[in-house]
Biotite code that builds the C-alpha atoms (Angstrom):
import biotite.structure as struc

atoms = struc.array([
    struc.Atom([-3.603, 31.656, -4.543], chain_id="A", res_id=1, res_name="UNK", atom_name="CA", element="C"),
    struc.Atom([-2.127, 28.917, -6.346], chain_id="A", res_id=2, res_name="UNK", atom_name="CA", element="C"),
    struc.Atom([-4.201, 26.191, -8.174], chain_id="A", res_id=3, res_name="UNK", atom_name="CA", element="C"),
    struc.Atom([-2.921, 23.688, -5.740], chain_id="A", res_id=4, res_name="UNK", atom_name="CA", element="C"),
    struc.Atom([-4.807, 25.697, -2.822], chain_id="A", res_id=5, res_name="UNK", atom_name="CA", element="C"),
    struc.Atom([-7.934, 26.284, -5.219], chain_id="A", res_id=6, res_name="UNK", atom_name="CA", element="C"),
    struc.Atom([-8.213, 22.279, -5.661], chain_id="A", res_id=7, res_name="UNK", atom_name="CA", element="C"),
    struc.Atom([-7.295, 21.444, -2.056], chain_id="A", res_id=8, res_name="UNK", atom_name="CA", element="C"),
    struc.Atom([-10.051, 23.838, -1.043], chain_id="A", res_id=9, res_name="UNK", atom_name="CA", element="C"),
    struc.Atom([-12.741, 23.018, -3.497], chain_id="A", res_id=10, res_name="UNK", atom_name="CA", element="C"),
    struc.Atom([-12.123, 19.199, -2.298], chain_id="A", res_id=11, res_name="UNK", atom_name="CA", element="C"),
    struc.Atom([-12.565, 19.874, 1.671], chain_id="A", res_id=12, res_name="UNK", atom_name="CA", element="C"),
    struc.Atom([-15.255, 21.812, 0.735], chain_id="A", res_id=13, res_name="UNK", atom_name="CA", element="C"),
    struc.Atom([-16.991, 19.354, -0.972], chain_id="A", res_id=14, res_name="UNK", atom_name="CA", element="C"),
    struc.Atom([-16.069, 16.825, 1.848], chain_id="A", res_id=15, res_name="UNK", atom_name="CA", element="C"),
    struc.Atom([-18.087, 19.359, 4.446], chain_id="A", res_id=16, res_name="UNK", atom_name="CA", element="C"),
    struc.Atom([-21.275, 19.345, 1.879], chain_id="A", res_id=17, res_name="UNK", atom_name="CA", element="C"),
    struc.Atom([-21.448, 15.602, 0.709], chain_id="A", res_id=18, res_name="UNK", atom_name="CA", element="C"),
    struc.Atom([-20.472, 14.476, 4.614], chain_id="A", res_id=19, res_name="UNK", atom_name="CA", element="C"),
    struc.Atom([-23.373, 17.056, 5.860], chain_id="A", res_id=20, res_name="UNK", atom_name="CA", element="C"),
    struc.Atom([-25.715, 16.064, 3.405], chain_id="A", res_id=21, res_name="UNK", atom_name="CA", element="C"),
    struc.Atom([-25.100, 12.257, 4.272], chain_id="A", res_id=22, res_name="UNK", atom_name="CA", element="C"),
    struc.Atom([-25.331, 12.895, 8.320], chain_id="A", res_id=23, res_name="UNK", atom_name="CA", element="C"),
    struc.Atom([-28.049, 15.466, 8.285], chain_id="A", res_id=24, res_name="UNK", atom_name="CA", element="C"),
    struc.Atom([-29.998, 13.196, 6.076], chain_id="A", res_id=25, res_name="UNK", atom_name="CA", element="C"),
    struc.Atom([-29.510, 10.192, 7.603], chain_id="A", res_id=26, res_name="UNK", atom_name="CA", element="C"),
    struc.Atom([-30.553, 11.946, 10.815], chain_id="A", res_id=27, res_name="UNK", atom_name="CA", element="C"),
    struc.Atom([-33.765, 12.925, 9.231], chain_id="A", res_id=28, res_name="UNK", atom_name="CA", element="C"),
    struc.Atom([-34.497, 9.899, 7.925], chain_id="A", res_id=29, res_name="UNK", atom_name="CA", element="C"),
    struc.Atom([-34.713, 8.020, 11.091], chain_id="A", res_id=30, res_name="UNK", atom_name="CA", element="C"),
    struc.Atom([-32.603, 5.135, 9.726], chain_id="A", res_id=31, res_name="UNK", atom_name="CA", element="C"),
    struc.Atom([-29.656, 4.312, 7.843], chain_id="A", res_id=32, res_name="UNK", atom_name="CA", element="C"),
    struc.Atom([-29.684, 3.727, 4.505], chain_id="A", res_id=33, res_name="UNK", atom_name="CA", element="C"),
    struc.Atom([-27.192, 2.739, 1.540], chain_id="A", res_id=34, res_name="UNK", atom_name="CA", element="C"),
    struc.Atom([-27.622, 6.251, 0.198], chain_id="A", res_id=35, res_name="UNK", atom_name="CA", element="C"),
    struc.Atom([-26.306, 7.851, 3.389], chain_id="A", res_id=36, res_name="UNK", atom_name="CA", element="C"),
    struc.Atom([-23.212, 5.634, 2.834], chain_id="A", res_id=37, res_name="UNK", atom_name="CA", element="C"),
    struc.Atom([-22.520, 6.472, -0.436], chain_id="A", res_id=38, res_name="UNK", atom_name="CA", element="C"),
    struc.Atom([-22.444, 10.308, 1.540], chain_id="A", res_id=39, res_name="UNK", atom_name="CA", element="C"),
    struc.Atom([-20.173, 9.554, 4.132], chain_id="A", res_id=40, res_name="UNK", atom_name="CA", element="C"),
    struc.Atom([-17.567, 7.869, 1.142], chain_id="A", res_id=41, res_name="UNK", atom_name="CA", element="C"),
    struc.Atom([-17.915, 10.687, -0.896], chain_id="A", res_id=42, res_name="UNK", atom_name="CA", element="C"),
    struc.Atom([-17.324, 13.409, 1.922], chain_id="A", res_id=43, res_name="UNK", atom_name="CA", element="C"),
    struc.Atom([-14.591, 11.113, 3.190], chain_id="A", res_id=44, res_name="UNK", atom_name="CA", element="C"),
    struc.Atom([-12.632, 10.528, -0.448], chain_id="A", res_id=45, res_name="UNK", atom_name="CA", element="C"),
    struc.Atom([-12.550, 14.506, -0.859], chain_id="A", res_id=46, res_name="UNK", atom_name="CA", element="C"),
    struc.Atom([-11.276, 14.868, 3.072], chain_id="A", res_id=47, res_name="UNK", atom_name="CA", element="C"),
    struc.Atom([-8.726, 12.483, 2.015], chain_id="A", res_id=48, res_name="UNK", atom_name="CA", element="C"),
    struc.Atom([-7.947, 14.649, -1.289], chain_id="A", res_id=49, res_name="UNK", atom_name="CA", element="C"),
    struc.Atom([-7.546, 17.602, 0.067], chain_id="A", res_id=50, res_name="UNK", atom_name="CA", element="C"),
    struc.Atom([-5.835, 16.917, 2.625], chain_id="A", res_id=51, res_name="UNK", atom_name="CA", element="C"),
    struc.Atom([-3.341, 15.031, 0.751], chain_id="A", res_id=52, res_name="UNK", atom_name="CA", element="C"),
    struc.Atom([-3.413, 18.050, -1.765], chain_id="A", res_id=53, res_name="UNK", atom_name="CA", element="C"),
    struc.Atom([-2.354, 20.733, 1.508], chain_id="A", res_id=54, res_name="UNK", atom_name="CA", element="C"),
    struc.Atom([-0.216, 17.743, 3.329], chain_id="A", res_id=55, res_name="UNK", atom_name="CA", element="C"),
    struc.Atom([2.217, 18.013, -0.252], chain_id="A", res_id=56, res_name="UNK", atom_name="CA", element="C"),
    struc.Atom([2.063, 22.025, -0.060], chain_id="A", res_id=57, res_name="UNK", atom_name="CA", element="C"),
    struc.Atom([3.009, 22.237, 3.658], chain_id="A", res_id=58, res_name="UNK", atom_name="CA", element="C"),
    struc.Atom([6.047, 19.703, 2.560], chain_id="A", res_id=59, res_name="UNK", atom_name="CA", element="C"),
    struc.Atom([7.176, 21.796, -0.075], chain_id="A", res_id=60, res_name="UNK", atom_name="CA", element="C"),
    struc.Atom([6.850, 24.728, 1.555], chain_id="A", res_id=61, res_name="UNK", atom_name="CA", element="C"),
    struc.Atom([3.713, 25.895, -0.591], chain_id="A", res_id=62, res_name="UNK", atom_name="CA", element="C"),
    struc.Atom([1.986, 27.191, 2.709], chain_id="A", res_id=63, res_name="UNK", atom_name="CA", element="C"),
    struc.Atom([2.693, 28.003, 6.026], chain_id="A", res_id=64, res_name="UNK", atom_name="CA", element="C"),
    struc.Atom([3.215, 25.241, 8.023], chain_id="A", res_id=65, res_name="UNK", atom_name="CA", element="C"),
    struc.Atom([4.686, 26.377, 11.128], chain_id="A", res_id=66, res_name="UNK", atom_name="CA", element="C"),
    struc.Atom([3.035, 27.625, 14.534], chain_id="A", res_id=67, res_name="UNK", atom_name="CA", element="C"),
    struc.Atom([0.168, 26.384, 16.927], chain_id="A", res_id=68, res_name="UNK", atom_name="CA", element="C"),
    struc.Atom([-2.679, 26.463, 15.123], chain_id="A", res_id=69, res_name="UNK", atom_name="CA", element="C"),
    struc.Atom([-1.028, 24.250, 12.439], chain_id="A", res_id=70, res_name="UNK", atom_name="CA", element="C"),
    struc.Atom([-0.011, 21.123, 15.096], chain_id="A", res_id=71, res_name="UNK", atom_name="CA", element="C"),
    struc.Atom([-3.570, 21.511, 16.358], chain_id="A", res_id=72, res_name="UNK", atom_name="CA", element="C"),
    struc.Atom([-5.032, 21.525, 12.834], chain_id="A", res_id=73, res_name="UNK", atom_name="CA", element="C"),
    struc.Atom([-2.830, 18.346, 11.974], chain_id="A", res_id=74, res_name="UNK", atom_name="CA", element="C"),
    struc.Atom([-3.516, 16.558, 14.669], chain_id="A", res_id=75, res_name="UNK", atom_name="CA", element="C"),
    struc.Atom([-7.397, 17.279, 14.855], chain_id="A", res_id=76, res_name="UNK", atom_name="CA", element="C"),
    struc.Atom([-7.787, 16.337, 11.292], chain_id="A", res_id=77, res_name="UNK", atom_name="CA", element="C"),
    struc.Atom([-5.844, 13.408, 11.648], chain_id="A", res_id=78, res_name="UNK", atom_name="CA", element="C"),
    struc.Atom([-8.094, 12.080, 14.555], chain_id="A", res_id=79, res_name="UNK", atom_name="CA", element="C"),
    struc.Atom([-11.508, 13.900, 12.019], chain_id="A", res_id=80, res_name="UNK", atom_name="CA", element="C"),
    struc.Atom([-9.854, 11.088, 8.931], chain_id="A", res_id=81, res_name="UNK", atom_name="CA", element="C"),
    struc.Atom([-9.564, 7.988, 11.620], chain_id="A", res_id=82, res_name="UNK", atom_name="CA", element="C"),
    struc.Atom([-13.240, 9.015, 12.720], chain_id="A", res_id=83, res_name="UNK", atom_name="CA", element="C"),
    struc.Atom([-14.310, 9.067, 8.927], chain_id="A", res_id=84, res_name="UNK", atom_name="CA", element="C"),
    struc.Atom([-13.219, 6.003, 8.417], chain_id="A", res_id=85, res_name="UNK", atom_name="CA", element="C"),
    struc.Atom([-14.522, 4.422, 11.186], chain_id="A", res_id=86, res_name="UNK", atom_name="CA", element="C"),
    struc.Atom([-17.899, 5.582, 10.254], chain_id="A", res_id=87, res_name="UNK", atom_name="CA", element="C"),
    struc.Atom([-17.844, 4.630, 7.091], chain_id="A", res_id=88, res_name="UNK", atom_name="CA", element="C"),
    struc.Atom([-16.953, 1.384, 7.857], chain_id="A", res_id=89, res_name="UNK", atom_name="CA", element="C"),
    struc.Atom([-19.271, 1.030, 10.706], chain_id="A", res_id=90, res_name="UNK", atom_name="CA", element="C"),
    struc.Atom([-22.032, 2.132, 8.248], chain_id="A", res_id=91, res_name="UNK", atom_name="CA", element="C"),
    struc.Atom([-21.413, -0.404, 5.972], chain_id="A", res_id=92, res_name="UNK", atom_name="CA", element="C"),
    struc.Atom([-20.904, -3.214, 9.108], chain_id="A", res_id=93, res_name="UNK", atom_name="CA", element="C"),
    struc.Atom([-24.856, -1.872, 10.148], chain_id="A", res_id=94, res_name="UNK", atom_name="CA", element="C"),
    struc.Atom([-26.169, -2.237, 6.578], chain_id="A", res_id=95, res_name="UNK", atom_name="CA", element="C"),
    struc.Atom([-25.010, -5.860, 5.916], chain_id="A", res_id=96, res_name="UNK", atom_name="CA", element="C"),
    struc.Atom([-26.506, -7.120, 9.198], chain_id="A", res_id=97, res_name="UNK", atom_name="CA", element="C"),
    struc.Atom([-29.986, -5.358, 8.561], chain_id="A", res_id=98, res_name="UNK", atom_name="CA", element="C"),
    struc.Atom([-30.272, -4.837, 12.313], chain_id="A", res_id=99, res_name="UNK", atom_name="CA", element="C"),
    struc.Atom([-32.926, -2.061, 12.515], chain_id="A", res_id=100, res_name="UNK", atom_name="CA", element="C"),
    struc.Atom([-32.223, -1.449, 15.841], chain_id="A", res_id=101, res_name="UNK", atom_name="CA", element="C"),
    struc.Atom([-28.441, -0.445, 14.819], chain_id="A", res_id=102, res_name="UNK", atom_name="CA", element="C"),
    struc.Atom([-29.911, 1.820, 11.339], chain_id="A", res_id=103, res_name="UNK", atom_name="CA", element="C"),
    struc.Atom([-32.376, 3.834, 13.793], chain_id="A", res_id=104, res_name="UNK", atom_name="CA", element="C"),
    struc.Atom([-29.579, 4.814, 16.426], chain_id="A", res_id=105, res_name="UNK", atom_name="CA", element="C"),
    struc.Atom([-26.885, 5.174, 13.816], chain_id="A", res_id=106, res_name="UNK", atom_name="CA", element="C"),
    struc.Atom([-26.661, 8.670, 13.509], chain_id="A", res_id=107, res_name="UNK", atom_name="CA", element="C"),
    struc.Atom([-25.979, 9.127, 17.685], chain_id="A", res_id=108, res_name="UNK", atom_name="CA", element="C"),
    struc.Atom([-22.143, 8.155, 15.978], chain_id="A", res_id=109, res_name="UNK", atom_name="CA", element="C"),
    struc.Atom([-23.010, 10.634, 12.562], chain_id="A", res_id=110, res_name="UNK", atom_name="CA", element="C"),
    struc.Atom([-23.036, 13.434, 14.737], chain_id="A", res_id=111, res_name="UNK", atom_name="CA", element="C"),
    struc.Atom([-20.811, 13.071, 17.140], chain_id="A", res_id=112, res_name="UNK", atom_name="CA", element="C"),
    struc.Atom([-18.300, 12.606, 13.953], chain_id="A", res_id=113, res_name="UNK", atom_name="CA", element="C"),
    struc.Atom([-19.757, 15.018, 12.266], chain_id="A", res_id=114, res_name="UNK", atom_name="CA", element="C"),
    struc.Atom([-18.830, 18.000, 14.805], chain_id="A", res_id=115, res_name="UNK", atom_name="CA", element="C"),
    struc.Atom([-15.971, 16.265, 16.045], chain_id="A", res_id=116, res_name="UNK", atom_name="CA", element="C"),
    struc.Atom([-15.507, 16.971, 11.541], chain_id="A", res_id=117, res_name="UNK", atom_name="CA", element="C"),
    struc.Atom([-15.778, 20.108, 11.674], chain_id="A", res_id=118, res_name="UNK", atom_name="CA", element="C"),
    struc.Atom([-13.288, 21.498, 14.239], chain_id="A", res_id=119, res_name="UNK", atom_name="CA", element="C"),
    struc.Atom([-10.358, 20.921, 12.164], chain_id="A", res_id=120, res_name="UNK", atom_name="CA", element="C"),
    struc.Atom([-12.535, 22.508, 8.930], chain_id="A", res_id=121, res_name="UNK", atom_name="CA", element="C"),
    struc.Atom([-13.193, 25.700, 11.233], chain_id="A", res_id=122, res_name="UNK", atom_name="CA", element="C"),
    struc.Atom([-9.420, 25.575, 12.465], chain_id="A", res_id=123, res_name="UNK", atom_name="CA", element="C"),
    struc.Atom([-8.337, 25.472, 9.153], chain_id="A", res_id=124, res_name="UNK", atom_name="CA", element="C"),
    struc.Atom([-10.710, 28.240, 7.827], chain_id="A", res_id=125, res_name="UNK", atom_name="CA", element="C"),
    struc.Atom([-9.150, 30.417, 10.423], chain_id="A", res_id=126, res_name="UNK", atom_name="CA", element="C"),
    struc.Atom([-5.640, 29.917, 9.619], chain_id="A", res_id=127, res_name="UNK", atom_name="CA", element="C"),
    struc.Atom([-6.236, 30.234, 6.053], chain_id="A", res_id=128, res_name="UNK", atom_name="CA", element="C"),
    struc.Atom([-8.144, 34.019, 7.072], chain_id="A", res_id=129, res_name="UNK", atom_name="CA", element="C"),
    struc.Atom([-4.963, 34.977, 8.919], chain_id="A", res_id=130, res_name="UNK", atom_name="CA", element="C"),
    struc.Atom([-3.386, 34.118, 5.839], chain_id="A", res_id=131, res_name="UNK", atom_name="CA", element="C"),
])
């Protein structure tokens, strides 16, 4: 395993625990709250990380790219990064107005990003067991 791998691993991984942390918590909270922001930026700037770290590998021909799984995989975490990114900024959009209404159903929209998250993380735990 090459040190590129270990770092683009370490980073998704971190993006599953900071962006579970945030949704889960903000889910048990009830509402919103800056905190649960600062989450969903953290677990999204690792996402972004590793995946840029395993985008360069798959270019240079550091891992397999090639088959099904991997187009699926692409194109699922592609849609997971949009989704991010959406949240995030639709988190920050509900904390500036202060509309409780909007903080107390917020995380309908955590979770449904949150799995929709994790099926490229479980794709790509598969592929990388197939090895």
């Amino acid at each position: 395993m090459t040190v590129q791998l270990i770092l683009a691993i370490v980073f998704i991984t971190l993006a599953l625990v900071f962006y579970t942390i945030g949704v889960w918590w903000e889910r048990r909270n009830g509402s919103l709250r800056i905190v649960h922001f600062v989450f969903f930026c953290m677990g999204l700037a690792c996402d972004i990380t590793g995946t840029t770290i395993m985008s360069v590998m798959a270019k240079t021909g550091n891992i397999n790219a090639d088959g099904g799984m991997v187009s699926i995989h692409g194109i699922t975490g592609a849609i997971a990064i949009v989704l991010m990114l959406l949240h995030a900024l639709w988190a920050l959009i509900v904390l500036v107005r202060k509309r409780d209404s909007e903080k107390h159903n917020f995380h309908r929209f955590s979770m449904f990003v949150w799995v929709i998250w994790l099926v490229p993380y479980l794709i790509g735990m598969i592929m990388g067991m197939k090895g």
